[in-house]
C-alpha positions in Angstrom: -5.1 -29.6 -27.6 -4.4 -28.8 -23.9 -1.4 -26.2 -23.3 -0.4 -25.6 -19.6 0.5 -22.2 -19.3 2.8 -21.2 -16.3 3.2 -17.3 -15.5 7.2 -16.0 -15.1 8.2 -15.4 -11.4 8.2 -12.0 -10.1 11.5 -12.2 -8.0 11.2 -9.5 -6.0 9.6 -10.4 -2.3 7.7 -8.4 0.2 7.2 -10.9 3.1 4.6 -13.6 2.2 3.8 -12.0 -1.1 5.7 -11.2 -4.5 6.2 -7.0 -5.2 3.8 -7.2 -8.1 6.7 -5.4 -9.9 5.6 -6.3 -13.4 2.8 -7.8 -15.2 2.5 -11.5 -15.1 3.0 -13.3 -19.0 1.7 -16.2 -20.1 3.8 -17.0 -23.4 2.6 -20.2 -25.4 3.3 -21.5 -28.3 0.2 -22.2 -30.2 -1.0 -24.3 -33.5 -3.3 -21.5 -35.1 -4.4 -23.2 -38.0 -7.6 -21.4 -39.0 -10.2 -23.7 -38.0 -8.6 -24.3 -34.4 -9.8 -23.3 -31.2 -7.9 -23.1 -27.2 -9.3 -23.0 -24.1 -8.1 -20.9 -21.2 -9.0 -22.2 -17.8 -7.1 -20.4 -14.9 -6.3 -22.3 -11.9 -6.5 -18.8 -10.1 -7.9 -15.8 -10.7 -8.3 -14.8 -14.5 -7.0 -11.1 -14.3 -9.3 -8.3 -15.3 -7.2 -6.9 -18.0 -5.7 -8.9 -20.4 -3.6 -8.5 -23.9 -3.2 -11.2 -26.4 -1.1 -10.7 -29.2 -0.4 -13.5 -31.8 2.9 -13.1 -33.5 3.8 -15.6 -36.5 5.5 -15.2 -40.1 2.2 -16.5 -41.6 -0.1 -14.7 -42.9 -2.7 -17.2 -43.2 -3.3 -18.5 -39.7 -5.9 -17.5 -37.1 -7.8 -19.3 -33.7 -10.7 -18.7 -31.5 -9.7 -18.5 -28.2 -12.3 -19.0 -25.3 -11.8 -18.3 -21.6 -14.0 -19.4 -18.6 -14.2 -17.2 -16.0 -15.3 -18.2 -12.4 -17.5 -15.3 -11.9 -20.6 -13.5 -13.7 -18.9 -10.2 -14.7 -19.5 -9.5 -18.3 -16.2 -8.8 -20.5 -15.1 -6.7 -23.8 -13.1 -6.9 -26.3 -10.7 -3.9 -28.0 -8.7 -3.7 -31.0 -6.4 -0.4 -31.2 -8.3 1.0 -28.3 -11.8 1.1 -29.6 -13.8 -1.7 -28.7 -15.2 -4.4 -31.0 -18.9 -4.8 -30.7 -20.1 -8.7 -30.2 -21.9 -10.5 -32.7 -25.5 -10.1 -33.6 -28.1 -11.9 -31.3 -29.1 -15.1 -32.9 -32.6 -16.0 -31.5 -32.5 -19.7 -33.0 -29.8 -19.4 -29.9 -30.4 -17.6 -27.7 -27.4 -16.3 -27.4 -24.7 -13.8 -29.6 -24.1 -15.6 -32.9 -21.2 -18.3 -33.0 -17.2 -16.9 -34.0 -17.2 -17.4 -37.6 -13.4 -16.4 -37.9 -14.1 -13.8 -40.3 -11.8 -10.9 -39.0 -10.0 -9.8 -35.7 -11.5 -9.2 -32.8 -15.4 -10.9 -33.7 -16.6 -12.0 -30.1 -19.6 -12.7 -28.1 -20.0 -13.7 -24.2 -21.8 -16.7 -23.4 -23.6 -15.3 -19.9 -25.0 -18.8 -17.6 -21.6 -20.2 -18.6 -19.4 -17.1 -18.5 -17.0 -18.2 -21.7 -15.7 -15.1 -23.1 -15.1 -16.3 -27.2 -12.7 -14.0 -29.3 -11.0 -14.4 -32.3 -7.5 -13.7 -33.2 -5.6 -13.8 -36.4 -1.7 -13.1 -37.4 -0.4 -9.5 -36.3 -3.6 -8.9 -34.3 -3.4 -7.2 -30.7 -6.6 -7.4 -28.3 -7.0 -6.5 -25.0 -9.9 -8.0 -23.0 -11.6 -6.0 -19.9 -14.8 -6.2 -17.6 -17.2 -3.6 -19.1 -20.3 -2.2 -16.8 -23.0 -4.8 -17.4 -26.6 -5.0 -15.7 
């Protein structure tokens, strides 16, 4: 599935550049079937802090979302404030173990390729920020 997301206009102007009154939003409406997965791929820059919240009247649905970032800074995930640790390191891999969809907030980075993976399920609120990586 491919969703174009397009960000609300900030209509207050400062010369060349918008106010930066208000956060940007990104509303989509989504398929979150459990099973599914989205990409995110900004034509700009991805902002550092993020919220994702998905809202529906079904209990039973859930997606992995993943997000490609153009630069090498390593990101986390938190759930009500206290971050979710990423899944166990899989050395068949080489990497954090895949997103099994098993509960809110499960996540791993894939460094080389800088795809942030998360999963979100019904009622669930994350926020996704750069944390101090060497």
């Amino acid at each position: 599935m491919k969703n174009v997301l397009n960000s609300q206009m900030d209509h207050v102007w400062d010369g060349f550049y918008t106010g930066q009154l208000r956060a940007t939003r990104f509303p989509a409406l989504v398929d979150a079937e459990l099973g599914s997965v989205y990409d995110i791929v900004y034509t700009g820059t991805p902002p550092k802090k993020q919220l994702f919240k998905l809202m529906t009247q079904s209990l039973n649905t859930g997606m992995t979302v993943r997000i490609a970032y153009p630069d090498a800074v390593s990101y986390q995930v938190q759930k009500d404030g206290k971050l979710i640790d990423m899944n166990d390191w899989d050395d068949k891999l080489q990497n954090y173990g895949p997103i099994t969809q098993t509960k809110c907030g499960e996540n791993r980075y894939i460094a080389i390729q800088n795809i942030l993976e998360f999963y979100i399920s019904a009622g669930c609120e994350l926020t996704i920020m750069p944390r101090d990586a060497i």
